[in-house]
Structures are given as structure tokens and as C-alpha cells.
N, C-alpha and C positions, 0 to 999 in steps of 0.2 A: 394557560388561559384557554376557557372553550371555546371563546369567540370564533367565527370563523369555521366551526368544528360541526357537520350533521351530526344527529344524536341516533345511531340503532338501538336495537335490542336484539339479543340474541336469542333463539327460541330453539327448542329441542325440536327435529324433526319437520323444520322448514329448513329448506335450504339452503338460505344465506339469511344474514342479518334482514331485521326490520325497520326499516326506517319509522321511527316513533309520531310520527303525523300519520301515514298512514296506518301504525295499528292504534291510533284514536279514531281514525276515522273508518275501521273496520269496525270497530267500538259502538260504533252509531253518532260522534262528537264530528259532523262535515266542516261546522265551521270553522276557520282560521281563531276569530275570536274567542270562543267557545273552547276552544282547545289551548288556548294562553292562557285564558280562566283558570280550567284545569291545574295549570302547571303554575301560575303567576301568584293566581288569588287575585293582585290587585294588577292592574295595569299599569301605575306609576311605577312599578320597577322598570328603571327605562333597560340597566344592564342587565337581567334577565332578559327582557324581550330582546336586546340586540345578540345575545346568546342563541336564541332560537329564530332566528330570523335565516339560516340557511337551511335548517331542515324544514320549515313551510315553504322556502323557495324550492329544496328537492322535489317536497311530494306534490307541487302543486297540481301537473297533472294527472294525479287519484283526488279528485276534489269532490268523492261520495263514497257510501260504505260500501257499493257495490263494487265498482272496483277496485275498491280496497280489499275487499273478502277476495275477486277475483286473483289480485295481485297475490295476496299469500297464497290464495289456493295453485296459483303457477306456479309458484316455490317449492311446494311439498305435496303437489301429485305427478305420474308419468306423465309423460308428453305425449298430447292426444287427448286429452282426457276431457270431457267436454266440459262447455262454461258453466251449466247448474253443477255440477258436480262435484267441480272443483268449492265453489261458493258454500255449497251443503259444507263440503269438508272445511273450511274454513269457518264457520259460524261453529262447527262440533268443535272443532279446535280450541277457539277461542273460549268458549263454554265450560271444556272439560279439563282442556290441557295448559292454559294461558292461567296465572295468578290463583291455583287452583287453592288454595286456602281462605281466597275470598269468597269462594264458592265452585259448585260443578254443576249447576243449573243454569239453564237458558235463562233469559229476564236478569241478568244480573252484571249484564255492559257496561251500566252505570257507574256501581260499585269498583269496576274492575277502571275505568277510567281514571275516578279521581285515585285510583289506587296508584295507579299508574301516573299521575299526575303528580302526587306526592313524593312518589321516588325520583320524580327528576327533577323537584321542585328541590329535595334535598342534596342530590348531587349536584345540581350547578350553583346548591350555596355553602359547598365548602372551600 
């Protein structure tokens, strides 16, 4: 069972794992609801939502893309490395390196969301 269970992602060249709230809401997707959407489709799934209910309770304080982008950018630059900088490299990241077959162009958050929504929409319905 997932219940119970945060949901990461593992990403090349970040640190440690992602907690998958906060890389929707590096995404550009802040809100809690918006981000069930994402992954739910319909909100009457009650055991999906009770599935995802400890990883919004993890990220709840990253509750914007900014420091969401900050977050991974702490992950995957030196230490020291100042706040724009990191963010810059976190936004390229995400762009370049994150679901790179749905694209490698900025403007394209969206796409890589429900992308991303889809894949955990499938894995917590098997």
C-alpha cells in the first residue's frame, strides 16, 4: 500500500530525491488543489487523494515556485552559492534536464506538469 508513503523523484544531478509537491510547485502549479487536479483528474477519488495527503503535508512549507526552484537549486549547487543563482540553475534544470522528451524549451512547465501528473496518476493506480 502507498498510503502513508511521501512520493519523490529521483533526478540526475540534484542531490537527493524530490519530493514531488515541490517539483510541481517549481513547475509553476502552488496550489495544493491544482496539484491533485494534476494527478487526480477528478477529486472523488477519495483513495488517491488519501495517498497523497503526506507528501502535501511534507512540502507544505515550499508553498511557492520560488522556493521551490530555491529548494532544488540547494540540492544541486556548492554551498555558498547565492539565492538568484541557484534559482536561475533550477529553472535551466527544469527546462533542459527534467522530462526532457517533452521538451527543452522554457514555456513549457505546463506540459511537463500534467506530464508529471500522469506518471503518478498511473503509479498509484496499480
Amino acid at each position: 500500500s502507498v498510503v502513508g508513503r511521501v512520493l519523490h523523484a529521483e533526478m540526475r544531478n540534484v542531490g537527493r530525491e524530490v519530493p514531488v509537491v515541490i517539483l510541481f510547485r517549481a513547475l509553476g502549479i502552488d496550489n495544493d488543489g491544482s496539484i491533485l487536479q494534476h494527478i487526480c483528474y477528478t477529486l472523488d477519488d477519495m483513495a488517491m487523494l488519501e495517498m497523497l495527503r503526506p507528501s502535501l503535508e511534507e512540502a507544505a512549507p515550499i508553498n511557492n515556485q520560488e522556493l521551490a526552484l530555491d529548494w532544488i537549486g540547494r540540492s544541486s549547487t556548492p554551498p555558498g552559492c547565492p539565492r538568484e543563482r541557484r534559482i536561475t540553475f533550477a529553472k535551466e534544470y527544469l527546462a533542459t534536464q527534467f522530462l526532457p522528451h517533452v521538451g527543452t524549451k522554457r514555456m513549457l512547465e505546463t506540459e511537463k506538469a500534467y506530464f508529471l501528473g500522469y506518471m503518478i496518476n498511473r503509479l498509484l493506480s496499480c
